[in-house]
MILO-263999 format. One record per atom (N, C-alpha, C): atom name; chain; z, y, x; residue in three letters. Coordinates in Angstrom, 1 decimal. Example, Ala and Ser with C-alpha at 12.3 -4.5 7.8 and 13.67 -1.06 7.14 Angstrom:
2
{"N"; "A"; {7.8; -5.7; 13.2}; "ALA"}
{"CA"; "A"; {7.8; -4.5; 12.3}; "ALA"}
{"C"; "A"; {7.8; -3.3; 13.2}; "ALA"}
{"N"; "A"; {7.1; -2.2; 12.8}; "SER"}
{"CA"; "A"; {7.1; -1.1; 13.7}; "SER"}
{"C"; "A"; {7.9; 0.0; 12.9}; "SER"}
//
This chain:
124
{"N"; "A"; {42.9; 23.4; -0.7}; "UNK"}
{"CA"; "A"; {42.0; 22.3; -0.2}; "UNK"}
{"C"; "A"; {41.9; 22.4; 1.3}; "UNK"}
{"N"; "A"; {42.0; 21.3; 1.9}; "UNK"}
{"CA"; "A"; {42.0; 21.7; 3.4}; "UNK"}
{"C"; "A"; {40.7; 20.6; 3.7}; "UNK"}
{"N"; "A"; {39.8; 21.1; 4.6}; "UNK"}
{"CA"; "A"; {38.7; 20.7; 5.4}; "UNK"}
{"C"; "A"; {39.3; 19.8; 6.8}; "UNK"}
{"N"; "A"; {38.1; 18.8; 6.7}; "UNK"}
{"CA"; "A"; {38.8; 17.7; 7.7}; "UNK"}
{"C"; "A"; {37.3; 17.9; 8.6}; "UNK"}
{"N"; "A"; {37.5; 18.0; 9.8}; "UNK"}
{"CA"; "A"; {36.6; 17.5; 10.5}; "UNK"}
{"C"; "A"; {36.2; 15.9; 11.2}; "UNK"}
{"N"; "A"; {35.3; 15.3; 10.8}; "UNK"}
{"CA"; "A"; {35.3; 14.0; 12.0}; "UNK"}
{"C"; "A"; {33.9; 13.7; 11.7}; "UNK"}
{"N"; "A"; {33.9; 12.8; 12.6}; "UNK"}
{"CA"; "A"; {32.4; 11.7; 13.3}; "UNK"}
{"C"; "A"; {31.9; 11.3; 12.1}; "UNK"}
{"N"; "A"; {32.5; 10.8; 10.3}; "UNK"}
{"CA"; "A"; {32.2; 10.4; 9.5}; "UNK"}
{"C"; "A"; {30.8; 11.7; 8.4}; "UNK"}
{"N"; "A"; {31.2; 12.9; 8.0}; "UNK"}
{"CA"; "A"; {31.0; 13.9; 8.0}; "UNK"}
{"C"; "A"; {30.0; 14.5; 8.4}; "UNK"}
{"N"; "A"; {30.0; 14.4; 10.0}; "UNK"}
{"CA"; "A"; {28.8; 14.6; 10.6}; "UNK"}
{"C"; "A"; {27.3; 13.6; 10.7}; "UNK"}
{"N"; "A"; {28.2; 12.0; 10.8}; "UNK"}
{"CA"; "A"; {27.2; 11.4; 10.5}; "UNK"}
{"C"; "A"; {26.0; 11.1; 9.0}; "UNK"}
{"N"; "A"; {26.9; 11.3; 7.9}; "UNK"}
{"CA"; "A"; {26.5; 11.8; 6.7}; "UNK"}
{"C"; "A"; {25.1; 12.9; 6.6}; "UNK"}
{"N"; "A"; {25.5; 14.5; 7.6}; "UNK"}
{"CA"; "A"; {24.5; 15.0; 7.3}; "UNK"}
{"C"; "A"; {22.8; 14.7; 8.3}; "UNK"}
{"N"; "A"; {23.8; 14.0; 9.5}; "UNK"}
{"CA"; "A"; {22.4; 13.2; 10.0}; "UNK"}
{"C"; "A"; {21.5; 12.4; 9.2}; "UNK"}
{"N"; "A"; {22.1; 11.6; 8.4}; "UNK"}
{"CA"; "A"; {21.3; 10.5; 7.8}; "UNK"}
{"C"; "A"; {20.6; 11.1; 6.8}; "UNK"}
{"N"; "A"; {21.3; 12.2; 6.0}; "UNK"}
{"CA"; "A"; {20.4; 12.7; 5.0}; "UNK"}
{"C"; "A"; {19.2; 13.7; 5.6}; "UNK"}
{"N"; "A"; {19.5; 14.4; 6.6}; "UNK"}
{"CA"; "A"; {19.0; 15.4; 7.4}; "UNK"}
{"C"; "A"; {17.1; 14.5; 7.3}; "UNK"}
{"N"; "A"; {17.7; 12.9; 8.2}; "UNK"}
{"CA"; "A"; {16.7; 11.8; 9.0}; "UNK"}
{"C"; "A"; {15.7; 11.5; 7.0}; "UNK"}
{"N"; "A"; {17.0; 11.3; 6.4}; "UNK"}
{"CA"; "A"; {16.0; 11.0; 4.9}; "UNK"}
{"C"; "A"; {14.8; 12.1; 4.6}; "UNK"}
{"N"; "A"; {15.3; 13.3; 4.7}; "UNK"}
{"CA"; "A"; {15.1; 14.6; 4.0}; "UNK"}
{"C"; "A"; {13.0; 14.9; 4.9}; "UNK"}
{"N"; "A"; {13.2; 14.3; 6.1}; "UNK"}
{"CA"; "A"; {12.3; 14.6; 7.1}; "UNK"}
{"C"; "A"; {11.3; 13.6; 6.7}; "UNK"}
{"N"; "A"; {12.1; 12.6; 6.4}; "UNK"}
{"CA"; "A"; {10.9; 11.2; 6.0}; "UNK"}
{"C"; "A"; {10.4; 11.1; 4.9}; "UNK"}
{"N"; "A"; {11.2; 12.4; 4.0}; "UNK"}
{"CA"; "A"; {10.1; 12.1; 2.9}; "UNK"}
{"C"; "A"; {8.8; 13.3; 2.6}; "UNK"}
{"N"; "A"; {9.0; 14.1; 3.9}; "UNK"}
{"CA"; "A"; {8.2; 15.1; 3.9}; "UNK"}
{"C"; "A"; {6.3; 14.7; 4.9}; "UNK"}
{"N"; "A"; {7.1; 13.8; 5.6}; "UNK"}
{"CA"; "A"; {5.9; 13.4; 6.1}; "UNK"}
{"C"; "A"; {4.2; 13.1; 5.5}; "UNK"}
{"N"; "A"; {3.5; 13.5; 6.5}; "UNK"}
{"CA"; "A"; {1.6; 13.5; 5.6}; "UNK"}
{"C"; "A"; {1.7; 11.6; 5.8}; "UNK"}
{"N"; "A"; {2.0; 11.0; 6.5}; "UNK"}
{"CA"; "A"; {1.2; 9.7; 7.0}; "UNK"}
{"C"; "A"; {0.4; 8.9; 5.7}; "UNK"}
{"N"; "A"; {1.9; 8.7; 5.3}; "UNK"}
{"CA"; "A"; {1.4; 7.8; 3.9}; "UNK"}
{"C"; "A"; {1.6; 8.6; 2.5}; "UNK"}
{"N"; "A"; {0.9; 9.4; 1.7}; "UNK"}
{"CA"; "A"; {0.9; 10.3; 0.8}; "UNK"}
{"C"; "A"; {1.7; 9.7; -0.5}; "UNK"}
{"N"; "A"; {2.6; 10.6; -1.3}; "UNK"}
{"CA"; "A"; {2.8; 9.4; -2.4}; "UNK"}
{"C"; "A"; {1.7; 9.9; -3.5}; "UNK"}
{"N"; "A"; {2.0; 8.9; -4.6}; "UNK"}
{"CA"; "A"; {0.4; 9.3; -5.3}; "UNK"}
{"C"; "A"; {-0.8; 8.4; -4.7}; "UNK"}
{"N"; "A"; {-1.0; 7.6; -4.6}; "UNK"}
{"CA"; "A"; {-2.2; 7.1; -3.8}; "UNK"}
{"C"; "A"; {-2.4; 6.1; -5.2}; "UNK"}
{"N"; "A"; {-4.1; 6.3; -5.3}; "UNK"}
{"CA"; "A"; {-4.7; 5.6; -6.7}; "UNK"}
{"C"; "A"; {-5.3; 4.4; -6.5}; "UNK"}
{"N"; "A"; {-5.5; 3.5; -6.6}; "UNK"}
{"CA"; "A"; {-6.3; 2.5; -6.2}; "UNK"}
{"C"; "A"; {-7.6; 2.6; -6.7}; "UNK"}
{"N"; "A"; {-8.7; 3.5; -6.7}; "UNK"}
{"CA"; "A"; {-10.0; 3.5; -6.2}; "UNK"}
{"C"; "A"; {-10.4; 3.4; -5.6}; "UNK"}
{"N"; "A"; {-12.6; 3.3; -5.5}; "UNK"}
{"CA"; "A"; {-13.2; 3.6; -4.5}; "UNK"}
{"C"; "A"; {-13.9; 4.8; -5.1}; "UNK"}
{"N"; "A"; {-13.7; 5.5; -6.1}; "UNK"}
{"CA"; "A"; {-14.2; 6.9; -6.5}; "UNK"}
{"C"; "A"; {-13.5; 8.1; -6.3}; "UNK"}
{"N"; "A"; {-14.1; 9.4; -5.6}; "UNK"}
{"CA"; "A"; {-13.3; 10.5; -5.3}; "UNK"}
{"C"; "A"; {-14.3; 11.6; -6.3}; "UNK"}
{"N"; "A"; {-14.1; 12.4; -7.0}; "UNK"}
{"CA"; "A"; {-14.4; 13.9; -7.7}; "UNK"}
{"C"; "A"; {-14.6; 14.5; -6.9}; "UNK"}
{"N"; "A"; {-15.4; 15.6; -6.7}; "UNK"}
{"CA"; "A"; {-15.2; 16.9; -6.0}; "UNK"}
{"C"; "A"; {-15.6; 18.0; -7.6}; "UNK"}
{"N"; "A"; {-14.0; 18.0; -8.4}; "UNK"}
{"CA"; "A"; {-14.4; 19.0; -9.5}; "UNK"}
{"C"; "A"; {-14.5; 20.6; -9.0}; "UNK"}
{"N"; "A"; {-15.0; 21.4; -10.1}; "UNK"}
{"CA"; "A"; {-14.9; 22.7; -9.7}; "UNK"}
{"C"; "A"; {-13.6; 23.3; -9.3}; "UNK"}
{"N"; "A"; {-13.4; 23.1; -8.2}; "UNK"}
{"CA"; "A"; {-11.9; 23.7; -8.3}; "UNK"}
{"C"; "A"; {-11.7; 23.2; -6.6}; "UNK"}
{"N"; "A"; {-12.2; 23.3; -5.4}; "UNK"}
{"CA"; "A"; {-12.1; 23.2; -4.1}; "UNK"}
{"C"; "A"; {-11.3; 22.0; -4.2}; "UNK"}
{"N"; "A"; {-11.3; 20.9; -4.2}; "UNK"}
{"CA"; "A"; {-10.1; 19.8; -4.0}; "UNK"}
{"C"; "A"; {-10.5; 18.4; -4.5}; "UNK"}
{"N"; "A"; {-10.4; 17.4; -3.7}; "UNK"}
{"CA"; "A"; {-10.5; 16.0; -4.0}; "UNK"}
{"C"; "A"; {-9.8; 14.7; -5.1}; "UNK"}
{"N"; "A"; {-10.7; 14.7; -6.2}; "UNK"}
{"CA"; "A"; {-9.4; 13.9; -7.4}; "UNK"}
{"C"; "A"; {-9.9; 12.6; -7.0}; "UNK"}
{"N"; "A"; {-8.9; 11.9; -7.3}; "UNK"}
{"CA"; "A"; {-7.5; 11.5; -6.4}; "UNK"}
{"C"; "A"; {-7.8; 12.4; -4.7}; "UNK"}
{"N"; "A"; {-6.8; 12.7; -4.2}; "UNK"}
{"CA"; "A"; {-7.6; 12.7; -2.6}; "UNK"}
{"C"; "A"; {-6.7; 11.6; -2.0}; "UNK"}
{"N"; "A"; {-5.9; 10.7; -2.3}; "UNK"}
{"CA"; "A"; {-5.2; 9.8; -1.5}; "UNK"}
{"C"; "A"; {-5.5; 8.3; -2.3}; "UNK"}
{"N"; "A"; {-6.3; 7.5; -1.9}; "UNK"}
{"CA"; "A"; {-6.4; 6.5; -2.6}; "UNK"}
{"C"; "A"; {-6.3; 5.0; -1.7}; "UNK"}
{"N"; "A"; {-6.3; 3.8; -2.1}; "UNK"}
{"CA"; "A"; {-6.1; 2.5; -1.4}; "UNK"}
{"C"; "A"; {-7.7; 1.6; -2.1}; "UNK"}
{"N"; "A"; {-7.7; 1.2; -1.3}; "UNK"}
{"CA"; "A"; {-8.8; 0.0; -1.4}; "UNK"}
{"C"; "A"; {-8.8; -1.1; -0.4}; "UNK"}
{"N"; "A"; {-8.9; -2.0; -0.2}; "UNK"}
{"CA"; "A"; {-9.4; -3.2; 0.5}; "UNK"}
{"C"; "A"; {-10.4; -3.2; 1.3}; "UNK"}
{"N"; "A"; {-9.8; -3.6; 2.9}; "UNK"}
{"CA"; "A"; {-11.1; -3.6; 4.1}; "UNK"}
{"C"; "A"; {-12.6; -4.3; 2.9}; "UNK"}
{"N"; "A"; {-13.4; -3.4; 4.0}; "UNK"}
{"CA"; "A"; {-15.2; -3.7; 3.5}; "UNK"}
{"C"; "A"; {-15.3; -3.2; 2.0}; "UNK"}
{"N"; "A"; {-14.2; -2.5; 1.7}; "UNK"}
{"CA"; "A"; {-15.2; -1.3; 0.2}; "UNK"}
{"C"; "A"; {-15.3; -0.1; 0.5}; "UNK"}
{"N"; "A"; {-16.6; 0.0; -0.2}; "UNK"}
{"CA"; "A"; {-17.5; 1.2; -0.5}; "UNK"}
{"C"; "A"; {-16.8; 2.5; -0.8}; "UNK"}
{"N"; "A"; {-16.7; 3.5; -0.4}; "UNK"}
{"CA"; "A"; {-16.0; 5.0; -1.0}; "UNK"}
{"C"; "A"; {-17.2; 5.9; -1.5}; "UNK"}
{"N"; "A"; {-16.8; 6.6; -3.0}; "UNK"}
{"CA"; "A"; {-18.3; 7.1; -3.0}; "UNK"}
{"C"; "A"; {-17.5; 8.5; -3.7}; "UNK"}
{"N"; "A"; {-17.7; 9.8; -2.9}; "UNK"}
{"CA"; "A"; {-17.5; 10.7; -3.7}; "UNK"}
{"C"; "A"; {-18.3; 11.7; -4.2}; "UNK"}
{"N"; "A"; {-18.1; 12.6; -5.1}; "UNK"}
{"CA"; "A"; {-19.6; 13.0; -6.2}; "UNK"}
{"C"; "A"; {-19.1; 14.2; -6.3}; "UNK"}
{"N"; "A"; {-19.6; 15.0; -5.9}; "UNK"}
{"CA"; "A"; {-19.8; 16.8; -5.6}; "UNK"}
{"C"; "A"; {-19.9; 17.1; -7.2}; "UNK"}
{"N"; "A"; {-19.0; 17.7; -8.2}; "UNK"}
{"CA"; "A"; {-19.9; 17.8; -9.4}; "UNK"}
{"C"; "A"; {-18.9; 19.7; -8.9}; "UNK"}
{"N"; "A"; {-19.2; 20.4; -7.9}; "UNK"}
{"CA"; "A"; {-18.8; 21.3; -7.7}; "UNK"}
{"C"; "A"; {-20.1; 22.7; -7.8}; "UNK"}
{"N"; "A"; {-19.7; 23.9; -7.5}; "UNK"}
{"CA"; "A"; {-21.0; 24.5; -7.4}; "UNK"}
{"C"; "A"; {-21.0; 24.6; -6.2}; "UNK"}
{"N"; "A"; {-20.9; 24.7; -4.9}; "UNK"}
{"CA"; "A"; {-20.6; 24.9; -4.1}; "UNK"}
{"C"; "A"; {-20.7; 23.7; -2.9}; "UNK"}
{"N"; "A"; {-21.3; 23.4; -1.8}; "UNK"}
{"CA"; "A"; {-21.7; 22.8; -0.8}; "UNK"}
{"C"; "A"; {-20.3; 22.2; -0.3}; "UNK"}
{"N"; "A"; {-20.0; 20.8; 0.3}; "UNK"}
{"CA"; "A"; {-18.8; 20.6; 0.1}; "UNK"}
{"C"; "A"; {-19.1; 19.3; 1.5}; "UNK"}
{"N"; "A"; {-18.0; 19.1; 2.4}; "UNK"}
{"CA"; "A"; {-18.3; 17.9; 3.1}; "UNK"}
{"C"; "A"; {-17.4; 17.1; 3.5}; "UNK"}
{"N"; "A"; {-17.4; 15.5; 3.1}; "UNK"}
{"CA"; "A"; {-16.6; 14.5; 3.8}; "UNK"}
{"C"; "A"; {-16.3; 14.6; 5.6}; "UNK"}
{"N"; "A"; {-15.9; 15.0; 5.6}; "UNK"}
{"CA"; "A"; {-15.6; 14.9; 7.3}; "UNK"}
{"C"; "A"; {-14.5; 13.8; 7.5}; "UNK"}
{"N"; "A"; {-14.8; 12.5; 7.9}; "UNK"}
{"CA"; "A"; {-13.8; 11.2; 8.7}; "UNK"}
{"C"; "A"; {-13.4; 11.4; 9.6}; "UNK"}
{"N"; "A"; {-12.2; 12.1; 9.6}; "UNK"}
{"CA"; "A"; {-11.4; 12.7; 10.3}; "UNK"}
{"C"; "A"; {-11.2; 11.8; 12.0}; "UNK"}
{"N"; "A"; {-10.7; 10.3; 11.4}; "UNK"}
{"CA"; "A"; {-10.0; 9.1; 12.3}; "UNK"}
{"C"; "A"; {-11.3; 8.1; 12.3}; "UNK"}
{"N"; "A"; {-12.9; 8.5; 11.3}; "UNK"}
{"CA"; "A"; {-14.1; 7.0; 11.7}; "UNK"}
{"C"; "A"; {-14.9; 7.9; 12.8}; "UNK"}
{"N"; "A"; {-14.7; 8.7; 14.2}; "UNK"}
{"CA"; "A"; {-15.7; 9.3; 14.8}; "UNK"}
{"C"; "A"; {-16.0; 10.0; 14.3}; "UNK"}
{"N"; "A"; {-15.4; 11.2; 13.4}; "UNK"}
{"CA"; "A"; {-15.6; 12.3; 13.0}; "UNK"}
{"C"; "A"; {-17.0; 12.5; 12.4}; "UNK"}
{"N"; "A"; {-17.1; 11.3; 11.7}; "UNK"}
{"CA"; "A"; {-18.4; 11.7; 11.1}; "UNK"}
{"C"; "A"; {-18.5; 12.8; 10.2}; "UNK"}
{"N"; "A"; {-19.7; 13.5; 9.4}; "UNK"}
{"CA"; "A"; {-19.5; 14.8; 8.4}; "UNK"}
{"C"; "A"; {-20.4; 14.4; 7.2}; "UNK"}
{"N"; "A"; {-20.2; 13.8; 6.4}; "UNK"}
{"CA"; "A"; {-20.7; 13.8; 5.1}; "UNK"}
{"C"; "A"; {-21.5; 14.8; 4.4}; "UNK"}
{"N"; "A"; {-22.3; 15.9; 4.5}; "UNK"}
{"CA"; "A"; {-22.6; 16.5; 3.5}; "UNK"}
{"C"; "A"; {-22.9; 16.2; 1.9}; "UNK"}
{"N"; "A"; {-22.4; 17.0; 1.2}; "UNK"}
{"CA"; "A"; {-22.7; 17.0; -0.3}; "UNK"}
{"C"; "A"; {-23.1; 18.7; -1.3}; "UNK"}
{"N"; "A"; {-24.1; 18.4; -1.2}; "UNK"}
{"CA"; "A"; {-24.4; 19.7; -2.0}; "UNK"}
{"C"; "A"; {-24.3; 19.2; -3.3}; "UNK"}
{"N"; "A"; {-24.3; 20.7; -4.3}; "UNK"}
{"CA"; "A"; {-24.0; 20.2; -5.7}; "UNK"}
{"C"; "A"; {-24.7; 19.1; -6.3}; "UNK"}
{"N"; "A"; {-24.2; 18.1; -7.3}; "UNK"}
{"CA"; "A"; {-24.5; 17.0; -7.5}; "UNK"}
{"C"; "A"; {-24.7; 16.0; -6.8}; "UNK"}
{"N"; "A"; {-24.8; 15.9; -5.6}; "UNK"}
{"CA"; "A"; {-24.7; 14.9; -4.6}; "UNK"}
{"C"; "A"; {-23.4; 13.7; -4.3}; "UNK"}
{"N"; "A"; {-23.8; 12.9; -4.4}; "UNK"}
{"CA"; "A"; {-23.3; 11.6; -3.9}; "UNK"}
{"C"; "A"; {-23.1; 11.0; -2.4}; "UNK"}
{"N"; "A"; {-22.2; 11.0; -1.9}; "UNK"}
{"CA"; "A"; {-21.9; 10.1; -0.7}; "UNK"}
{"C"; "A"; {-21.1; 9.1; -0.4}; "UNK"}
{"N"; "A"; {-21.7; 7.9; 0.2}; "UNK"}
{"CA"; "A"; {-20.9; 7.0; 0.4}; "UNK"}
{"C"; "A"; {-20.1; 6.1; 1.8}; "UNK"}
{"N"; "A"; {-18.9; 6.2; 2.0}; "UNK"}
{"CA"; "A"; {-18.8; 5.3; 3.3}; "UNK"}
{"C"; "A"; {-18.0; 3.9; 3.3}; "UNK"}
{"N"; "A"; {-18.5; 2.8; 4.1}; "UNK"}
{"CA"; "A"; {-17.5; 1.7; 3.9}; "UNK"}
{"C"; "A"; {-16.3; 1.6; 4.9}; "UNK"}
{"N"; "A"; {-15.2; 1.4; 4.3}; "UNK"}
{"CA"; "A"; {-14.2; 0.9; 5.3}; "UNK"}
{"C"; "A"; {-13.9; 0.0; 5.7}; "UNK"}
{"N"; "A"; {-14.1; -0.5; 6.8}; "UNK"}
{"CA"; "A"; {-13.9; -1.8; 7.4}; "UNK"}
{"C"; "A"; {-12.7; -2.5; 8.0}; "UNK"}
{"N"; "A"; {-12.3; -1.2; 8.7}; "UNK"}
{"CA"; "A"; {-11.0; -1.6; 9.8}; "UNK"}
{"C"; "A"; {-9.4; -0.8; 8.4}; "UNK"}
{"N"; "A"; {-8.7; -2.0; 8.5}; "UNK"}
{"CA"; "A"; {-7.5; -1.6; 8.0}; "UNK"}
{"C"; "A"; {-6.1; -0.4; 8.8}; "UNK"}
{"N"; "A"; {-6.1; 0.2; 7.8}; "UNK"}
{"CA"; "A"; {-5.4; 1.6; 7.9}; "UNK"}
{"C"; "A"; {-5.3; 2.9; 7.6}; "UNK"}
{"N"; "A"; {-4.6; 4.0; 7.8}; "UNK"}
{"CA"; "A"; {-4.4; 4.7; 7.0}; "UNK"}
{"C"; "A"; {-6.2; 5.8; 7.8}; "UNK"}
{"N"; "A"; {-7.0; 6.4; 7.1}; "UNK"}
{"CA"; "A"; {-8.0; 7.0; 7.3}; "UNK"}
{"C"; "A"; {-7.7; 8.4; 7.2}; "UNK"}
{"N"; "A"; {-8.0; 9.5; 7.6}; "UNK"}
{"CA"; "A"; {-8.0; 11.0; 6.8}; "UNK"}
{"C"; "A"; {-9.2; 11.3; 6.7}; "UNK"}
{"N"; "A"; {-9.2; 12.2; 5.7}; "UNK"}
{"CA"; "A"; {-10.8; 12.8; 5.8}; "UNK"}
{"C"; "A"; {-10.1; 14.3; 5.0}; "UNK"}
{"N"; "A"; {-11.4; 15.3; 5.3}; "UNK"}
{"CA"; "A"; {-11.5; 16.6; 4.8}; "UNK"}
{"C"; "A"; {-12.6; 17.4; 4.5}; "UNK"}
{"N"; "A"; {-13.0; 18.7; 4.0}; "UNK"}
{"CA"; "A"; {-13.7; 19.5; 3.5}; "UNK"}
{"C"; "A"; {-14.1; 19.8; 5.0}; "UNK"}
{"N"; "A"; {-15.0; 20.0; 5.9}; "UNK"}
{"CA"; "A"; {-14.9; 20.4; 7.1}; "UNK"}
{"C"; "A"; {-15.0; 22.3; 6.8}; "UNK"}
{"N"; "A"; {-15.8; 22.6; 5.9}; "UNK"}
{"CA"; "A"; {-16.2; 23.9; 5.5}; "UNK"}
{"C"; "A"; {-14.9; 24.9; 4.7}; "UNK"}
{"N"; "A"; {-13.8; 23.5; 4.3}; "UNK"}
{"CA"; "A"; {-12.8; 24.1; 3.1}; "UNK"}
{"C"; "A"; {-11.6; 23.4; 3.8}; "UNK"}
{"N"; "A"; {-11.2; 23.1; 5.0}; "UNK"}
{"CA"; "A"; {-10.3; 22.1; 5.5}; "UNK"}
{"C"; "A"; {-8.9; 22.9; 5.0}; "UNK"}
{"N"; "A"; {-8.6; 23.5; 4.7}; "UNK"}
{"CA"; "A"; {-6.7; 24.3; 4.3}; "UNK"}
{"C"; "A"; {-7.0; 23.7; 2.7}; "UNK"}
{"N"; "A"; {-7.8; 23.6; 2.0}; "UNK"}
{"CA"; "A"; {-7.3; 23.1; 0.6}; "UNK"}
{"C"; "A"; {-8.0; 21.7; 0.1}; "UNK"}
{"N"; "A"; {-9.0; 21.5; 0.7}; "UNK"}
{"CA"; "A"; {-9.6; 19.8; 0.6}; "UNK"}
{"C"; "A"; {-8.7; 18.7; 1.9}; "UNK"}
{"N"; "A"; {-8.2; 18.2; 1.2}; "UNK"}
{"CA"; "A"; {-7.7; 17.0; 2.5}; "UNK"}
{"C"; "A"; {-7.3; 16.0; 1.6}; "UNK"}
{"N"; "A"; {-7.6; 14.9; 2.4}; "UNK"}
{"CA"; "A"; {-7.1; 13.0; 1.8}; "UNK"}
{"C"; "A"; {-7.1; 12.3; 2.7}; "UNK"}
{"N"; "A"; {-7.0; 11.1; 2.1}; "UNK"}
{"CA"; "A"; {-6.8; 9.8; 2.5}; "UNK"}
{"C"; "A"; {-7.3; 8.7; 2.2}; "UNK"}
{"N"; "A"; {-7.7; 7.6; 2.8}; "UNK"}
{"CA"; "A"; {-8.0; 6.4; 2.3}; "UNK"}
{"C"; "A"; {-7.4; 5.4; 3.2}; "UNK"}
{"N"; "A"; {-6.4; 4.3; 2.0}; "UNK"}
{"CA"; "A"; {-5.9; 3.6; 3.1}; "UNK"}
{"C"; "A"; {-6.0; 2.3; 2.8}; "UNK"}
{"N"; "A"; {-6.7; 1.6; 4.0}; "UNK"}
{"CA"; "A"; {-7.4; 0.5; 3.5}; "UNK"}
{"C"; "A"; {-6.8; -1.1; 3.6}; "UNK"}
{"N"; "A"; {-6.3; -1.3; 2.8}; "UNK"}
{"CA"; "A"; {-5.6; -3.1; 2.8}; "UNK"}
{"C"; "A"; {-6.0; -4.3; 3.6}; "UNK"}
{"N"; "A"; {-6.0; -4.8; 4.1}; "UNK"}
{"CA"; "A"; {-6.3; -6.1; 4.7}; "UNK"}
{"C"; "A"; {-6.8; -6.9; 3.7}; "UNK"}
{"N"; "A"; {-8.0; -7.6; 3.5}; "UNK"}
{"CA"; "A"; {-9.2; -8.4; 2.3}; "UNK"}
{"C"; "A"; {-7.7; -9.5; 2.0}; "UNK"}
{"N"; "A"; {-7.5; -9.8; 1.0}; "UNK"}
{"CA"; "A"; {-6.5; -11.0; 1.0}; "UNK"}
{"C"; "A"; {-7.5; -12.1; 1.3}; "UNK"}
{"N"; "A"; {-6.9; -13.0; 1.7}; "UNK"}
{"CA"; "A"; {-7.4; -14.4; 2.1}; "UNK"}
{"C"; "A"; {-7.7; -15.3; 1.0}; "UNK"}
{"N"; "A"; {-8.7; -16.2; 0.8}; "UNK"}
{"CA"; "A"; {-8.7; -16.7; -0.2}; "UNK"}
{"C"; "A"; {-7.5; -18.0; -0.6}; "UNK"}
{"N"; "A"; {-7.2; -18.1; -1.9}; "UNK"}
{"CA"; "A"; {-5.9; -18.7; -2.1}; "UNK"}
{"C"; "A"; {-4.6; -17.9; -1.8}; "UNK"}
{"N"; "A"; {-4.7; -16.7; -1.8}; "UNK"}
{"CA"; "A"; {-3.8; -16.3; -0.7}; "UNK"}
{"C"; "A"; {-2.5; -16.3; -2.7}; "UNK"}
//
């Protein structure tokens, strides 16, 4: 078997190289649920943590954890949500785009997303 070198070859492992990188990226998570409900079960971590909804809805996530736990809006002014056990918090999203939020207290294993659609137009 004899090996060929050329331009074709190499450009091959670029494009897979450029694939291989783009599907590793955080931006847009795959898995994203269309809710406005997030879990915080016993278990450090956000169910769904990547979800889509429509500018102007409500996000509400529900602490059913033992353990003190907080929305932090990573990209709305860093706001911090607290939620102690059984607690409820809610925020609206207004502006379209991709949001992050995290555990500010648990940030290495709580992290998500919310990515918010443009309202369709009516008739649309």
């Amino acid at each position: 078997m004899t090996w060929r070198r050329d331009g074709a070859g190499a450009a091959l492992v670029v494009g897979f190289l450029a694939l291989l990188s783009g599907c590793t990226s955080r931006d847009v998570p795959l898995g994203r649920v269309a809710t406005s409900e997030v879990e915080l079960p016993k278990s450090y971590k956000f169910v769904p943590a990547d979800i889509t909804v429509a500018a102007g809805t409500t996000v509400t996530w529900t602490n059913h954890d033992n353990f003190t736990h907080t929305v932090h809006l990573v990209d709305d002014g860093g706001a911090v949500l607290t939620l102690r056990p059984g607690e409820r918090v809610s925020h609206t999203f207004a502006t379209p785009g991709l949001h992050r939020y995290e555990c500010s207290l648990h940030p290495r294993d709580m992290k998500g997303t919310v990515l918010v659609a443009d309202k369709k137009s009516p008739g649309a």
